[in-house]
VOBA-1610 file (N, C-alpha, C; in pm, whole numbers, padded with zeros to 5 digits, always signed):
BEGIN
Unk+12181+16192+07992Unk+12164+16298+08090Unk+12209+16430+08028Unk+12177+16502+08032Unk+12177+16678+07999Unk+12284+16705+08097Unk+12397+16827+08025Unk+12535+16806+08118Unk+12480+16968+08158Unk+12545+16969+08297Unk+12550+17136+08355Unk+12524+17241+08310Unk+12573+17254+08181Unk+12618+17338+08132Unk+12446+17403+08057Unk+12391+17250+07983Unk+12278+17289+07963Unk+12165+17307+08071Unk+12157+17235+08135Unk+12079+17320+08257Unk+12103+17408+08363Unk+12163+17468+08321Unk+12251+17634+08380Unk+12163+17693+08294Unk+12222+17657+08144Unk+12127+17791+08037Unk+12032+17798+08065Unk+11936+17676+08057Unk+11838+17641+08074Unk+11761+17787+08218Unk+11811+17748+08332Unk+11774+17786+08420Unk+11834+17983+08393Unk+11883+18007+08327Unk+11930+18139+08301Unk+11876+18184+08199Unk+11812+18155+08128Unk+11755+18205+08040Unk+11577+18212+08049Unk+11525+18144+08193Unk+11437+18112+08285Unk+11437+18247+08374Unk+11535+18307+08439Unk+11536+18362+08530Unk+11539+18537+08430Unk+11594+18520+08349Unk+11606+18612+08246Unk+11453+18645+08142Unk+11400+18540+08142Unk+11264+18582+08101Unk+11174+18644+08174Unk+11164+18576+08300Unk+11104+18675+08413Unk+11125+18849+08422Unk+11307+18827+08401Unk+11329+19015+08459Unk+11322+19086+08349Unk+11388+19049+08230Unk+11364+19159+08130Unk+11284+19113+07975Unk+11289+18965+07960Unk+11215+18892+07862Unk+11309+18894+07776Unk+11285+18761+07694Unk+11402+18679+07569Unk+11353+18771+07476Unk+11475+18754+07393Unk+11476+18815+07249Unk+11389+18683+07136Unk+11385+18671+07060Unk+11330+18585+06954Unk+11439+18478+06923Unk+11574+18451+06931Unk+11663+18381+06944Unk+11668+18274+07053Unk+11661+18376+07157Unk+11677+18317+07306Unk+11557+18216+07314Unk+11415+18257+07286Unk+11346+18230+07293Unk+11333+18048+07267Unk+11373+18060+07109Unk+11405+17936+07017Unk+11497+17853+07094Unk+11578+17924+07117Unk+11652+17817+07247Unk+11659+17778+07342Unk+11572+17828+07440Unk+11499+17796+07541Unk+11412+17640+07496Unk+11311+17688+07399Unk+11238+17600+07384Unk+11249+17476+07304Unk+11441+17482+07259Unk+11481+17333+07227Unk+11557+17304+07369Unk+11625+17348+07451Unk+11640+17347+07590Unk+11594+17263+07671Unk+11406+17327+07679Unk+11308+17252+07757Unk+11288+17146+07669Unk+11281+17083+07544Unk+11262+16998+07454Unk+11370+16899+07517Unk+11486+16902+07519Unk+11566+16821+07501Unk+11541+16772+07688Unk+11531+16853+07741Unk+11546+16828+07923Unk+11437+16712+07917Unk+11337+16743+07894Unk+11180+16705+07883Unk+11199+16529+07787Unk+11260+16510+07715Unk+11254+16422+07623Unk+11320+16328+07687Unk+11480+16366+07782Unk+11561+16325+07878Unk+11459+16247+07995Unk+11434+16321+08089Unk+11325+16282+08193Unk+11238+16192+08118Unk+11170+16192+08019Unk+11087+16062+07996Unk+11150+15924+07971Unk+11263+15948+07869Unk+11335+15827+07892Unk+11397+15758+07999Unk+11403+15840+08092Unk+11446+15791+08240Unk+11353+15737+08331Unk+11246+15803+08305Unk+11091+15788+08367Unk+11096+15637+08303Unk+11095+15605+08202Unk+11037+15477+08129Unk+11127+15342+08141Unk+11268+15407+08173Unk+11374+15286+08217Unk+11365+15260+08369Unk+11321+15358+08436Unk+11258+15353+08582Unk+11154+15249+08598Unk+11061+15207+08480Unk+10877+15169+08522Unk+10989+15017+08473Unk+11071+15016+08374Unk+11037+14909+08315Unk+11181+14839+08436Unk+11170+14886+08506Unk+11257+14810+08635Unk+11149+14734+08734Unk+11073+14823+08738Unk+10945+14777+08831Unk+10886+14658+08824Unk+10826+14588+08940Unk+10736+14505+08986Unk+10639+14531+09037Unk+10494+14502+08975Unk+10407+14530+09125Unk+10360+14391+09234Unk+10363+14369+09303Unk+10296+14263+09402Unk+10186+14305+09510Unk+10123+14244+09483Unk+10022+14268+09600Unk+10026+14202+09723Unk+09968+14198+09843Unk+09973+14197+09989Unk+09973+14099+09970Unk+09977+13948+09930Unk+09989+13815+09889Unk+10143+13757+09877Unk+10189+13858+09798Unk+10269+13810+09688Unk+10290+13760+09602Unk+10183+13815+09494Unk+10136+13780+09360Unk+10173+13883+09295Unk+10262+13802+09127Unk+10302+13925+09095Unk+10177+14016+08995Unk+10156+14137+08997Unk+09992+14161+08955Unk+10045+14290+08921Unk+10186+14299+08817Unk+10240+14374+08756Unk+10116+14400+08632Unk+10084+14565+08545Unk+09987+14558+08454Unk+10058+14451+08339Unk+09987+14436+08227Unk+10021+14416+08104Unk+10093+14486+08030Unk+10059+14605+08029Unk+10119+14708+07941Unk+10282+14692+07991Unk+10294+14686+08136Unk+10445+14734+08211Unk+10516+14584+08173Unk+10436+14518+08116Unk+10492+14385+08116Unk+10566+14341+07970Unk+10482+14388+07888Unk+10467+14400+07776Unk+10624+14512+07719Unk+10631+14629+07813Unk+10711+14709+07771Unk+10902+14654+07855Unk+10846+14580+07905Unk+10968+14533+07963Unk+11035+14438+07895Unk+10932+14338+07804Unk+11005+14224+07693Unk+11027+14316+07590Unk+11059+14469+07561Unk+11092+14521+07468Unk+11245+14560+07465Unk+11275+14522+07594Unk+11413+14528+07638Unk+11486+14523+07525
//
């Protein structure tokens, strides 16, 4: 997880591009910023799916392959 501190900058250097615009520094850091936030959220996204089940109105499990597949990668 990305601690406070970086998504403060994050969001301040966001709100700061809007009013007066980044310097060429700021810029670069912003956009390892959003890199690192962005890279965060997918790995969470993907430990999220590979929790999942799907079942259908039966109760058959009719989880895809792929989600199945990525879950014995445990």
């Amino acid at each position: 997880m990305l601690s406070k501190e970086k998504i403060a900058r994050i969001n301040e250097l966001a709100n700061k591009s809007k009013k007066e615009g980044l310097s060429k520094e700021e810029q670069k850091e912003q956009q390892e910023l959003r890199e690192a936030y962005l890279k965060n959220v997918r790995k969470s996204f993907k430990n999220h799916m590979k929790g999942m089940t799907v079942v259908d109105p039966n109760g058959n499990d009719v989880t895809p392959e792929k989600l199945k597949k990525l879950k014995q990668k445990k």
